[in-house]
C-alpha positions in Angstrom: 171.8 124.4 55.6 172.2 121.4 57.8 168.9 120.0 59.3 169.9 120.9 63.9 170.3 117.0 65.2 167.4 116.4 68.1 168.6 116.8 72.1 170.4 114.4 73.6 168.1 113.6 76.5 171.4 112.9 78.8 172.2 116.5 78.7 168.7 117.8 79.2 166.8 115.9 81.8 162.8 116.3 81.6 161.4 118.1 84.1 159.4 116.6 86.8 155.3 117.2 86.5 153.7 118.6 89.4 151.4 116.4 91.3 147.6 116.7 91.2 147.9 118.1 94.7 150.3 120.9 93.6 152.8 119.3 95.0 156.5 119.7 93.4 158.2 115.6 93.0 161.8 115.1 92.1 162.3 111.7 90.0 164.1 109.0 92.2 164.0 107.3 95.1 164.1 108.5 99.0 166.2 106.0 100.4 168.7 108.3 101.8 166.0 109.9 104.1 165.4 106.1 105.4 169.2 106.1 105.7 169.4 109.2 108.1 167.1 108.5 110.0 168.0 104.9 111.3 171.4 106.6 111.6 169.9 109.0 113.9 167.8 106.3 115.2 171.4 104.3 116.1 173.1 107.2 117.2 169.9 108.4 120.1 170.3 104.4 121.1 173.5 104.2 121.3 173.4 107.0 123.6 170.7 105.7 125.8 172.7 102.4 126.2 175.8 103.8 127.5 174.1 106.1 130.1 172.2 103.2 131.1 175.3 101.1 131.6 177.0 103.9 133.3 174.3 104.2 135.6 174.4 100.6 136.3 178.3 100.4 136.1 178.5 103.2 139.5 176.4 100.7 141.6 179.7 98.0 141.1 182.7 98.1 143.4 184.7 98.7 140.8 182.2 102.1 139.7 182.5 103.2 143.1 186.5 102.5 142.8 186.1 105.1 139.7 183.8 107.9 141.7 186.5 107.8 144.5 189.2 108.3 142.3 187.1 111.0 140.6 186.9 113.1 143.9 190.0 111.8 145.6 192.3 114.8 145.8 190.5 117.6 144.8 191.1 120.8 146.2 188.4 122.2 149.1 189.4 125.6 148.9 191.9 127.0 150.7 191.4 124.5 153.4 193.6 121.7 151.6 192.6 118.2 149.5 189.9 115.5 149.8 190.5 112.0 151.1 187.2 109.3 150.8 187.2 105.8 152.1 184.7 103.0 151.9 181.9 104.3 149.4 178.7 102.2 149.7 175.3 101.8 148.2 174.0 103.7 145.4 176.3 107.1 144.2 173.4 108.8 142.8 171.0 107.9 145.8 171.5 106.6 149.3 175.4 106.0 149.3 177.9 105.8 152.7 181.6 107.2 153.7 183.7 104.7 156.0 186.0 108.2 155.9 186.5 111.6 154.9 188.5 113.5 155.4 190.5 117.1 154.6 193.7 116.9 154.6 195.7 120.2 154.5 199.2 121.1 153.1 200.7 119.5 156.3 199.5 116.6 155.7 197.0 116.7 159.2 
């Protein structure tokens, strides 16, 4: 009989030792966790920035060129369409209309 050859430690790992604490540690290194978390760190600043610069962006002419043509044309019911003119000032506070106006299917 044929002395059994000892374990090859690739195929059986050794098993981690619990801490003092009681505490169960897995061998390696937690660099992924740092990894998803500045990736969620980018991601939530990334987000702040562009609705910060689309909150800035609406107080430009060309912003307000982009609300009008947002709510140019949309249907009021059975009444007819929307028609805006001359946005001023701040959309999401004090703003001004030069014109508004409904305009139904005859065009009045």
């Amino acid at each position: 009989m044929q002395p059994e050859p000892p374990p090859d430690p690739d195929l059986n790992p050794p098993v981690p030792d619990a801490e003092p604490g009681g505490e169960f540690v897995l061998p390696g290194d937690d660099r992924w966790i740092t990894l998803v978390f500045r990736g969620l760190g980018l991601v939530l600043f990334g987000l702040v920035l562009l609705i910060a610069g689309a909150r800035i962006a609406v107080l430009t002419d060309p912003g307000r060129g982009f609300v009008i043509g947002l709510v140019e044309g949309l249907p009021v019911g059975p009444a007819g369409r929307l028609h805006v003119d001359g946005l001023k000032g701040d959309v999401f506070g004090r703003f001004s209309l030069a014109r508004l106006q409904v305009i139904d299917r005859r065009g009045v």
